[in-house]
C-alpha positions as CSV (number, residue, x, y, z in Angstrom):
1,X,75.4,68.5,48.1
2,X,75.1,65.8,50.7
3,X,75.6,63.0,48.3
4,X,78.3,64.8,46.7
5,X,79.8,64.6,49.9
6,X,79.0,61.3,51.2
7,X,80.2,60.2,47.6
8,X,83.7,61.7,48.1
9,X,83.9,60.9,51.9
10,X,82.2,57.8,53.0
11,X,84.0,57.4,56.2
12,X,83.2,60.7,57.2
13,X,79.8,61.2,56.3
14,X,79.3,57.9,58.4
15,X,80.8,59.0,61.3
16,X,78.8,62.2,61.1
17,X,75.5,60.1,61.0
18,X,76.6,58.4,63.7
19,X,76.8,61.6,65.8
20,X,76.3,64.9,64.2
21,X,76.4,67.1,67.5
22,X,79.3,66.0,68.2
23,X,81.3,65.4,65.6
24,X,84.3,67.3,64.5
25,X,85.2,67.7,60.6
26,X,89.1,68.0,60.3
27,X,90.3,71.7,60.9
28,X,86.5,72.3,62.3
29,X,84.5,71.9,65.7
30,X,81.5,70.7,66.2
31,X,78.1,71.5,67.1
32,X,79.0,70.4,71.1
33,X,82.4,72.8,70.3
34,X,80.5,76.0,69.4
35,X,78.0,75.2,72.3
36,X,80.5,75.6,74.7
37,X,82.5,78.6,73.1
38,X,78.7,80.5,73.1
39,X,78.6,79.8,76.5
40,X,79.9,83.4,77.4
41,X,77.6,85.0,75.2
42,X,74.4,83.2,76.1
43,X,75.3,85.1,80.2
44,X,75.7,88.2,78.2
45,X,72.7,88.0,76.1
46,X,70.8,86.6,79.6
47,X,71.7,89.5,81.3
48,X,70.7,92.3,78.4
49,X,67.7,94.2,78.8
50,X,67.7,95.5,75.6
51,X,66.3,94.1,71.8
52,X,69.8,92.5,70.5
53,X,70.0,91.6,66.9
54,X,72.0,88.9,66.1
55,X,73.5,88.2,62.6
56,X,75.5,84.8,62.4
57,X,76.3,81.4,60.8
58,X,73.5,79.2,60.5
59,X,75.6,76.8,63.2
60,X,75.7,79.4,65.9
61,X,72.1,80.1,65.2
62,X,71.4,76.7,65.3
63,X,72.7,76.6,69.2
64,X,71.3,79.5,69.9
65,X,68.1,78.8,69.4
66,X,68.4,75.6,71.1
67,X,69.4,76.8,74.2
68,X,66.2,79.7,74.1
69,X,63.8,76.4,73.5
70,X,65.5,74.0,75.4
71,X,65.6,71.8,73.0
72,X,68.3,68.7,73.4
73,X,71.3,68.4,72.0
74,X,70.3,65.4,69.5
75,X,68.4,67.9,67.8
76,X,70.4,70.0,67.2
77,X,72.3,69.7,63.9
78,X,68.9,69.3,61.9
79,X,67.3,72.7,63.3
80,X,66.0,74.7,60.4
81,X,67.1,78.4,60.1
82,X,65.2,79.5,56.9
83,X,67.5,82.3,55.5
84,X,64.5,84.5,54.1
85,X,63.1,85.0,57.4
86,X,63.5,86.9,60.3
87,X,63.0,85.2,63.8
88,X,62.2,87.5,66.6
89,X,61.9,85.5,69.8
90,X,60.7,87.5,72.7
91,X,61.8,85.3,76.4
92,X,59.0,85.6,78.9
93,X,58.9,84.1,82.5
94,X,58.1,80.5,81.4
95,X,60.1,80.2,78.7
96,X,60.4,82.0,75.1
97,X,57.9,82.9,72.2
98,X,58.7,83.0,68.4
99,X,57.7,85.2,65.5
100,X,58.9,84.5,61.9
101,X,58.8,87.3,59.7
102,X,59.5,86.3,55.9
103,X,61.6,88.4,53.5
104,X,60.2,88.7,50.5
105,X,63.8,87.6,48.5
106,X,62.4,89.4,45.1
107,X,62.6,92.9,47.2
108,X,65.9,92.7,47.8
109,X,68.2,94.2,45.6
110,X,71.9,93.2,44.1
111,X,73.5,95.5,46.8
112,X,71.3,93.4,49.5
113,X,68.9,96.3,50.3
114,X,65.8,96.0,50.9
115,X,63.1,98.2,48.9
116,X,59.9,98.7,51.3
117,X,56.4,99.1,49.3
118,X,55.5,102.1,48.2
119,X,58.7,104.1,48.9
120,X,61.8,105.3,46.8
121,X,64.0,104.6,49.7
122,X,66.1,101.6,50.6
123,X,66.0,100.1,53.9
């Protein structure tokens, strides 16, 4: 898909490559965009004291994550976000620790449910 992309949009695609956090696709925003629209919700999920389960686009993910690691901004756009898993991360006084759980795609049926071993049940 990438060279399907750089194929039909040259310009572009350079000008992403140039600077992927911040550039802006037409009608879009960019990674530097979302960061500061999540800023509200980062002081929100800061001041929870509950588990909070968070479902989103990979993007939002992306900056998410980023700001829980303090990792730079550079890096990002090229953060991977497997879809089959499950990332619990747990924040602790000196920083934040990660567990990946992986979903087993073959368990999961047509009507995304998710069949647990040994039981008729859906999840």
């Amino acid at each position: 898909m990438r060279f399907q992309k750089q194929a039909k949009f040259p310009e572009e695609y350079k000008r992403v490559q140039m600077d992927p956090y911040r550039h802006r696709y037409p009608r879009a925003e960019s990674y530097h965009d979302l960061a500061i629209r999540l800023e509200a919700c980062i002081l929100e999920l800061e001041r929870e004291k509950n588990d909070v389960l968070i479902i989103a686009h990979e993007t939002v993910l992306r900056c998410l994550y980023a700001y829980l690691f303090d990792r730079p901004e550079s890096e990002i756009p090229g953060i991977a976000i497997p879809r089959n898993y499950l990332i619990e991360i747990v924040p602790s006084a000196y920083g934040c620790k990660e567990a990946r759980l992986e979903i087993d795609l073959d368990e999961v049926e047509d009507n995304g449910a998710l069949r647990v071993d040994g039981d008729d049940g859906f999840i």
